[in-house]
C-alpha positions in Angstrom: -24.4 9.8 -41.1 -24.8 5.5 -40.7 -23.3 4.5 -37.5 -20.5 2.6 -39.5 -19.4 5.5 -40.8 -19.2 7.5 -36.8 -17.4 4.0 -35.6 -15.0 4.5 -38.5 -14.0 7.7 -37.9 -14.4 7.5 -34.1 -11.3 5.4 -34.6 -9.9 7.5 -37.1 -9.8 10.5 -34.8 -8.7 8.3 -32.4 -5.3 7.2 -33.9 -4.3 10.5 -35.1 -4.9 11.8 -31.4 -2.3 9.0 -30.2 0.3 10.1 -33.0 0.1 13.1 -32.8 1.2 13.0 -29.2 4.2 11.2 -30.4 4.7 12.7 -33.8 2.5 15.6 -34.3 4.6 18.9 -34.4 1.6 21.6 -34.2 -0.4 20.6 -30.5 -3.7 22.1 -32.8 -4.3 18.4 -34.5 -4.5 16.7 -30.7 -6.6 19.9 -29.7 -8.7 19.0 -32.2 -8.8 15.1 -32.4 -8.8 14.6 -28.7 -12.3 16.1 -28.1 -13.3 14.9 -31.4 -13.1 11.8 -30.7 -15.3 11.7 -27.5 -18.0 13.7 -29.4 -17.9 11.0 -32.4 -18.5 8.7 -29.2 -21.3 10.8 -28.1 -22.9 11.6 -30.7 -25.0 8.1 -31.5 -26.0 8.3 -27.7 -27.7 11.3 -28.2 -29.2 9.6 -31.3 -30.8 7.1 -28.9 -31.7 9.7 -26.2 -34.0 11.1 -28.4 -36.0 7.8 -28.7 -35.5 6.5 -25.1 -37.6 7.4 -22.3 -35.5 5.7 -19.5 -32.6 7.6 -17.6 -30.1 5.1 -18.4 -29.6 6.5 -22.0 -29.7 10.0 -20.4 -27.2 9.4 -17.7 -24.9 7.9 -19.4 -24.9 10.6 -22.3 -24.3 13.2 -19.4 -21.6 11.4 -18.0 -19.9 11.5 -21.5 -20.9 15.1 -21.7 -18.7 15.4 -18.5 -16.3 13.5 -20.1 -15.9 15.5 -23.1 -15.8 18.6 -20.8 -12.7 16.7 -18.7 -11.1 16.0 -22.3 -11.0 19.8 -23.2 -9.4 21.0 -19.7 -7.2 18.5 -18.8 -5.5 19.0 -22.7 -5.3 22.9 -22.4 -1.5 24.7 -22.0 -2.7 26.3 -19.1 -3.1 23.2 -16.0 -6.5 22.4 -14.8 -6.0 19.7 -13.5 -8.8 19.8 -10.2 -11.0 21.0 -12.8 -10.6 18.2 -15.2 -10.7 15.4 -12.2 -13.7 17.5 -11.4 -15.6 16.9 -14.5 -14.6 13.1 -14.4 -15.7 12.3 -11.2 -19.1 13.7 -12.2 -18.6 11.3 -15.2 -17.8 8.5 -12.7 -21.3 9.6 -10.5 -23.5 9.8 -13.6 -22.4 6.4 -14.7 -22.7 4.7 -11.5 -26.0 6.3 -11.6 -27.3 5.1 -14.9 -25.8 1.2 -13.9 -28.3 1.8 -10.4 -31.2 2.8 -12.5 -30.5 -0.1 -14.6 -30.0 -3.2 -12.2 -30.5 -1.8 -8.6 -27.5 -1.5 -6.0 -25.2 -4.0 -6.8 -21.9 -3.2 -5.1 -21.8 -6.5 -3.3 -20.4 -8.8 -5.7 -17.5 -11.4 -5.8 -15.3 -8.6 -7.5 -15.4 -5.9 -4.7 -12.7 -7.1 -2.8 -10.2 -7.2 -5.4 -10.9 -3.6 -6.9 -10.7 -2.3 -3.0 -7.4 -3.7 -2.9 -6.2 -2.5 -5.9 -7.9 1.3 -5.0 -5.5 1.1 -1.7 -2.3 -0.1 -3.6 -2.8 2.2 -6.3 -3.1 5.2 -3.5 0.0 3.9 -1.7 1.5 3.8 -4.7 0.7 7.5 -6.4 1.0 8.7 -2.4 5.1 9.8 -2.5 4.5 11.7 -6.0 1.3 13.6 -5.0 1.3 17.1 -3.9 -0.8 18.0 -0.9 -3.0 20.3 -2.3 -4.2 17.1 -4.7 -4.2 14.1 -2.4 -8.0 14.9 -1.2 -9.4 15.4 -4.7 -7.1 11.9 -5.7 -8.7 10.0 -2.6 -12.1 10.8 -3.3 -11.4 10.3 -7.8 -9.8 6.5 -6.6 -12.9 6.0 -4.5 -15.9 7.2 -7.1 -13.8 4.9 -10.2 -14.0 2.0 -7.9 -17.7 2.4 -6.5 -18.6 3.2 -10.4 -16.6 -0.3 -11.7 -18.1 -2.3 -8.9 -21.9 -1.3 -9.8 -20.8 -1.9 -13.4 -19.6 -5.3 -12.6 -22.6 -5.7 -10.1 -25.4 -4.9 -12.5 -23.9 -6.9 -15.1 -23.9 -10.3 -12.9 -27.5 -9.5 -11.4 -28.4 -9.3 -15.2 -28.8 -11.0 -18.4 -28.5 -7.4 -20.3 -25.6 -7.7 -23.1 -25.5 -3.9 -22.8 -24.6 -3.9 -18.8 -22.1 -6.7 -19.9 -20.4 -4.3 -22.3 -20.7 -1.2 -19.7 -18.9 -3.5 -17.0 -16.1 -4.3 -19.8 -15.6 -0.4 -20.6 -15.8 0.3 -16.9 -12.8 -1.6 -16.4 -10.8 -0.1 -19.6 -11.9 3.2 -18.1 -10.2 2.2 -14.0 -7.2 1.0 -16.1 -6.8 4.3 -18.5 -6.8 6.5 -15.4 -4.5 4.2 -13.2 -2.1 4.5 -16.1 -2.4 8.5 -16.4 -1.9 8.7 -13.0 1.0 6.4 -13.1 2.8 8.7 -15.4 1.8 11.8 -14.2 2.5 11.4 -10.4 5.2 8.4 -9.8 6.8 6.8 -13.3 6.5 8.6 -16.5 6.8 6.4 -19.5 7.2 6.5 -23.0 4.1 4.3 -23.8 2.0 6.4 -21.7 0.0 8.6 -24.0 -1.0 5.1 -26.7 -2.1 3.1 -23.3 -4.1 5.4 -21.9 -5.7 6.9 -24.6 -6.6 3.7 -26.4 -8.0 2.3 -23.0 -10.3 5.4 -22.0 -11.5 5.2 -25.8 -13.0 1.8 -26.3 -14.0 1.9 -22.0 -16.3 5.1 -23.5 -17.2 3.4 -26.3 -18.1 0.3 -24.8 -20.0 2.1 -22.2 -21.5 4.3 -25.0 -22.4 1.3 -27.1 -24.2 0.0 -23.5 -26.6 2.5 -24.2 -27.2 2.0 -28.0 -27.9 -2.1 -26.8 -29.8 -1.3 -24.2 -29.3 -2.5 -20.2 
C-alpha cells in the first residue's frame, strides 16, 4: 500500500468518524473508524521504524501506540475515562521524549510563557465542572500537554529540521483538540464539539507522525 493511498484513506476514515457522531445511527461505524483512523496514522511510522535506528522514530510510534490505546477506551459505552487520560499522558511523555532525543531540552523558549498562562486559565476554567476524584489526574494531563508543546516548539527553534517544525505544528493542534474535549466534557458542551476536536487531534497526529517519516 503507496503512502498516497494510507493519507487518502487516513482521511477517509477520518470524515466518516466525524459523521457518524452527528449522523451515524449504529455507534459500530465510529467504533470502527475512530481507531482506524489512528492506525492508518501509524502505520507508515512503523514503516520507517523498521529502517531507522534512532529513538525518535521509535518514540514517537509508541506514543501513537498510546494514543491508539486512549482512542479505544475513551470511545467504549462503559467510561474509562482515568484510563484513557492515562494512556494519553504516556503519549504526551513519549513525545516529549522523542522531541529531547532530537534537539536536547528546550523548554526555555519565547513561547513558554504564553502556554503556562493558557495551562492556568484553562484549569481555572474546567475547575467548577470537574469532579474531585479527576482534578489530580487533570492537573497533572494540563501539565505533561504543555511541557510536551513547549519541547516541541523548543526543538523546533533550536533547529533547522522541517520534521521538528511539523511536530511543533501537530503539537499545538494536539493542546488545542484536548482543550476543546475538555471544554465540552466538563464546563460547555457544544454542538460543534465532536468535528473540532476530532479534526484537530487528527492532523496534530498526523503532523507529528509525518515528523517522523521527514526526519528531526
Amino acid at each position: 500500500m503507496t503512502e498516497a493511498v494510507i493519507v487518502v484513506l487516513t482521511f477517509a476514515s477520518a470524515a466518516v468518524a466525524v459523521l457518524s457522531r452527528y449522523f451515524g445511527r449504529k455507534p459500530i461505524v465510529f467504533y470502527i473508524s475512530k481507531p482506524l483512523t489512528t492506525t492508518l496514522i501509524l502505520l507508515p511510522v512503523l514503516a520507517v521504524l523498521l529502517e531507522s535506528e534512532g529513538a525518535y522514530v521509535a518514540l514517537i510510534a509508541a506514543g501513537l501506540a498510546f494514543a491508539l490505546l486512549g482512542d479505544t477506551l475513551l470511545m467504549l459505552p462503559k467510561d474509562r475515562f482515568v484510563l484513557g487520560i492515562a494512556s494519553f499522558a504516556a503519549t504526551h511523555v513519549l513525545y516529549t521524549a522523542a522531541f529531547i532525543a532530537a534537539a536536547g531540552v528546550a523548554l526555555i523558549n519565547p513561547y513558554v510563557i504564553p502556554l503556562i498562562i493558557f495551562a492556568v486559565l484553562m484549569i481555572r476554567f474546567l475547575w467548577p465542572g470537574v469532579r474531585k476524584s479527576l482534578q489530580i489526574p487533570i492537573l497533572a494531563y494540563v501539565v505533561l500537554i504543555t511541557v510536551m508543546a513547549a519541547q516541541a516548539i523548543g526543538a523546533a527553534l533550536d533547529s533547522d529540521s522541517n520534521g521538528l517544525a511539523l511536530a511543533a505544528a501537530g503539537s499545538l493542534l494536539f493542546l488545542a483538540s484536548d482543550s476543546m474535549l475538555a471544554a465540552n466534557r466538563f464546563r460547555v458542551p457544544f454542538t460543534a464539539a465532536p468535528a473540532l476536536v476530532l479534526s484537530t487531534y487528527w492532523l496534530g497526529q498526523w503532523l507529528i507522525a509525518l515528523s517522523a517519516r521527514v526526519g528531526a
